[in-house]
N, C-alpha and C positions, 0 to 999 in steps of 0.2 A: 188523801191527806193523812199524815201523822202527826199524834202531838207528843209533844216533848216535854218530861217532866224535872224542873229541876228542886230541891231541896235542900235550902240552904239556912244556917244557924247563926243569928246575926244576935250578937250584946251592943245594946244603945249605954254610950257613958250616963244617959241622963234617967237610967233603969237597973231596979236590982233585980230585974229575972229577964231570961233569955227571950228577943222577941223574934220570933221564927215566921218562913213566909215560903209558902209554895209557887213555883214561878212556871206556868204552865202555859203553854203558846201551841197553837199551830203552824206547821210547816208546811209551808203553803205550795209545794214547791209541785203538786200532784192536782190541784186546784182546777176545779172542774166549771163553768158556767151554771149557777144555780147553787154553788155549794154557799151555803152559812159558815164563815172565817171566825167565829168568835166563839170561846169555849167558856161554857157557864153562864152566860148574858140574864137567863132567866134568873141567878140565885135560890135554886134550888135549895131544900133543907135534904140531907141524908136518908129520912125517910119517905124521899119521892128519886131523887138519884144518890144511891150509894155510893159512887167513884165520884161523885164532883158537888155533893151536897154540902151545906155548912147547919150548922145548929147555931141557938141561941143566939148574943150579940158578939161581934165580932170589933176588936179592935187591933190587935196585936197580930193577929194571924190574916194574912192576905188570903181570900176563897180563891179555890180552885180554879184555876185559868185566867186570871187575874197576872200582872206583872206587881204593882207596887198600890200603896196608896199612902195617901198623907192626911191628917187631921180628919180622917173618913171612916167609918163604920161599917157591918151589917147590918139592919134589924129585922126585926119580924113586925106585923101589924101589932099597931094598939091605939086604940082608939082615945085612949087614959092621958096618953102624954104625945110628946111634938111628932112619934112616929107614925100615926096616923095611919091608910088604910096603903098596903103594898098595893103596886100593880099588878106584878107576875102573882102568882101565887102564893107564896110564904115571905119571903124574903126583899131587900130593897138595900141599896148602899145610903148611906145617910152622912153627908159632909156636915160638918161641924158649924154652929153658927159663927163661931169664931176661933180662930187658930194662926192669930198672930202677923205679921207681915207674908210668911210663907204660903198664908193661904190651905187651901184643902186639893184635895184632887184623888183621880184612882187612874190607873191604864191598864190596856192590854194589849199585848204584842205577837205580831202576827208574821212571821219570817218566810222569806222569799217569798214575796206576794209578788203573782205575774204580772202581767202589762194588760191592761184593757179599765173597764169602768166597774163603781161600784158603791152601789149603796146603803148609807147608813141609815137605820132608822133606833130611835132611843125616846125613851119619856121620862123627864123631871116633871119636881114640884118642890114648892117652896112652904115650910113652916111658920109661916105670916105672911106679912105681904112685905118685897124688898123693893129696894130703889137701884138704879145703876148712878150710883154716885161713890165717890171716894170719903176718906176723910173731911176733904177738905172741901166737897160739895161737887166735885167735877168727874165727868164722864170715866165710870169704869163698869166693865161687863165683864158676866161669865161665860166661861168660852166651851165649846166641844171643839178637840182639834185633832190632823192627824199630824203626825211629825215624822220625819224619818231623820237616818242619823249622818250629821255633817262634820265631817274628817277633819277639815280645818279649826271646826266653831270645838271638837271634841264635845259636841253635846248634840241633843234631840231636840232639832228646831221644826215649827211649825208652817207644814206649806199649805196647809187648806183650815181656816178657821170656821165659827160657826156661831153667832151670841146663842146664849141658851136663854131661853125664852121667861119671861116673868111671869109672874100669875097670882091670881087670889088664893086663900089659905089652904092649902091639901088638897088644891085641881090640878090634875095632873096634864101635861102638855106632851103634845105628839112631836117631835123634831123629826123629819126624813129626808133627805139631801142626796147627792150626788159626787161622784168625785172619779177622777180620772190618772191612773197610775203610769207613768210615760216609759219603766225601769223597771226591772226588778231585782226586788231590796227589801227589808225589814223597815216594817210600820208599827206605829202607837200609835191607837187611840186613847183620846186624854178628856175628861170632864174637871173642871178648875173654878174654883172659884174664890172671893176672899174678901173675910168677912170683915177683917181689922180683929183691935183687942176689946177689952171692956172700957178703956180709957180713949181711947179713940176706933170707933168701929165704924166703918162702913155700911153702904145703905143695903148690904148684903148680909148686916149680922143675923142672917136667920138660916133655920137648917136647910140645905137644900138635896134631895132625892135624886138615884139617878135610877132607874131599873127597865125592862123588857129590853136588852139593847141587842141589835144585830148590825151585822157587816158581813152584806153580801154580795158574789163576785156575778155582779149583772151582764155582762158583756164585755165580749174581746175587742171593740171598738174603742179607740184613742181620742174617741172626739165625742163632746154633749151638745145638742139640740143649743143655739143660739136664743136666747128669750130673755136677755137683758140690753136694756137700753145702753145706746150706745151714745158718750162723751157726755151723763147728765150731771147737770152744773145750778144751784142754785145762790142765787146774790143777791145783797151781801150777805154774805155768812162768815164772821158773826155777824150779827145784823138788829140793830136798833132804829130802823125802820119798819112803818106799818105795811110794805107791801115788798112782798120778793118775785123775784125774774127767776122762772125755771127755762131751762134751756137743754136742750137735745137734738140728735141728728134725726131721730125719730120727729115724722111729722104728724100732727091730729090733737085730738082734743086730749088733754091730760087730765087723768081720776089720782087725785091726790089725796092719800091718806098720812097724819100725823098721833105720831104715840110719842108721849112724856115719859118718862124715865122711871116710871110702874110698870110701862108696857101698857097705861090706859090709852084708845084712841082719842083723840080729843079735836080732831077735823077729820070730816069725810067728804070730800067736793069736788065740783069739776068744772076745769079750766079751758074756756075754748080761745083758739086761736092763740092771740096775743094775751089773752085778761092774765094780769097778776094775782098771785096770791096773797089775801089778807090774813095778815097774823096781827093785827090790834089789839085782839080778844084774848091772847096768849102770855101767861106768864113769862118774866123770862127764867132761862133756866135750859139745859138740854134737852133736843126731842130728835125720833129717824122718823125721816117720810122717806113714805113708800110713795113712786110715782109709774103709772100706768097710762103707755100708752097703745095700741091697738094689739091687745095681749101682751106687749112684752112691759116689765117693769126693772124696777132697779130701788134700792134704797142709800138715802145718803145721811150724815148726820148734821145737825141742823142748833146752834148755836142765840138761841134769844137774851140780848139784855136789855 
């Protein structure tokens, strides 16, 4: 593989000094089983990788290997204020608790990525603790996603999403996933999320981490191991009844787990046969259940008033 560096000098109208960003990608076009696609993932400082390190805090200047970011940072560990402890070892991207309608985000982009499978693995954390709600109290999540680029749409839409996970204050969370390239084409990976303003903010206005990330080309195979249930359907949803009908083509006993909108669990049980599930005991409000049955699961979103 080769990476390609580009160097570009951009003036924001709403800035009196030039904010500049290095646009540094692999070209994947040489891409071998085994190889790591991502350049920089750890956030190195300079004085551990000279060619792709960054120093100090980083807003204006995109790090090395990096495509773009929005409302997003470097930092280094501090334990003093909301940046708290890196994963990798110096360094960590840091989205903004809030930054408006637009949200936050960072990507990196990986050109002619061949056909087979591949996976990602990455760790956030959150600077409090967030809710997936909007302004207005209703379901919004932050997403890890890949996107490739659509001719017609003239933009970078996304065809494999991912929620990023919630968490208690500065515990960092493992994401690792899967995903299957059918083409080859230039890919982004994207981490997003949005916080709102100080007048109206979201149950996301806190800072959120993204750091240790890879993307790796695990196999020339077009196809992944089957392990989601197939046709699962819960009712009613929404639903203001004390008991709901889980349904699938999967037959056997169902192990049902329920998380509210912290990402707390808040039911852990098991369904045999026919028996419904009680939600009496449940606020209402948004929650995903996870449903399990003989190894294979699936999650759906789940609607209480």
């Amino acid at each position: 593989m080769k990476k390609i560096t580009l160097l570009f000098g951009i003036t924001l109208c709403f800035s009196l000094l030039p904010t500049s960003f290095v646009f540094s990608q692999y070209d994947a076009t040489n891409a071998q089983v085994g190889d790591e696609l991502t350049v920089n993932g750890m956030l190195s400082t300079t004085a551990i990788d000279p060619d792709e390190g960054v120093n100090g805090n980083g807003g204006a200047e995109v790090p090395y290997g990096w495509n773009y970011m929005q409302g997003t940072n470097y930092a280094p560990t501090n334990t003093g204020n909301t940046n708290g402890v890196c994963h990798s070892e110096d360094r960590q991207f840091k989205m903004y608790a809030m930054n408006g309608n637009s949200g936050s985000f960072v990507n990196q982009q990986i050109t002619n990525l061949p056909t087979g499978t591949f996976t990602y693995d990455y760790w956030t954390k959150w600077a409090g603790v967030p809710e997936y709600v909007n302004e207005e109290g209703e379901l919004l999540e932050p997403k890890f996603t890949i996107r490739i680029f659509d001719t017609e749409a003239d933009s970078w839409v996304a065809v494999h999403e991912e929620v990023i996970p919630l968490s208690e204050n500065q515990i960092w969370a493992q994401t690792t996933g899967s995903w299957v390239n059918d083409e080859v084409r230039d890919v982004r990976i994207q981490w997003y999320k949005r916080g709102g303003n100080a007048a109206n903010p979201t149950g996301m206005n806190k800072s959120m981490f993204v750091d240790s990330v890879s993307f790796t080309y695990t196999s020339t195979s077009l196809s992944l191991e089957d392990t989601s249930l197939t046709d699962l359907k819960i009712y009613p949803n929404p639903s203001s009844d004390d008991f709901l009908t889980i349904s699938t083509a999967e037959q056997g006993d169902k192990y049902v787990k329920l998380f509210n909108v912290t990402g707390q669990m808040v039911m852990n049980t098991k369904l045999v046969q026919d028996q419904k599930l009680n939600i009496s005991s449940l606020s209402a409000g948004f929650y995903l259940a996870e449903v399990s049955i003989n190894g294979r699961s699936d999650t759906i979103k789940l609607v209480i008033r």
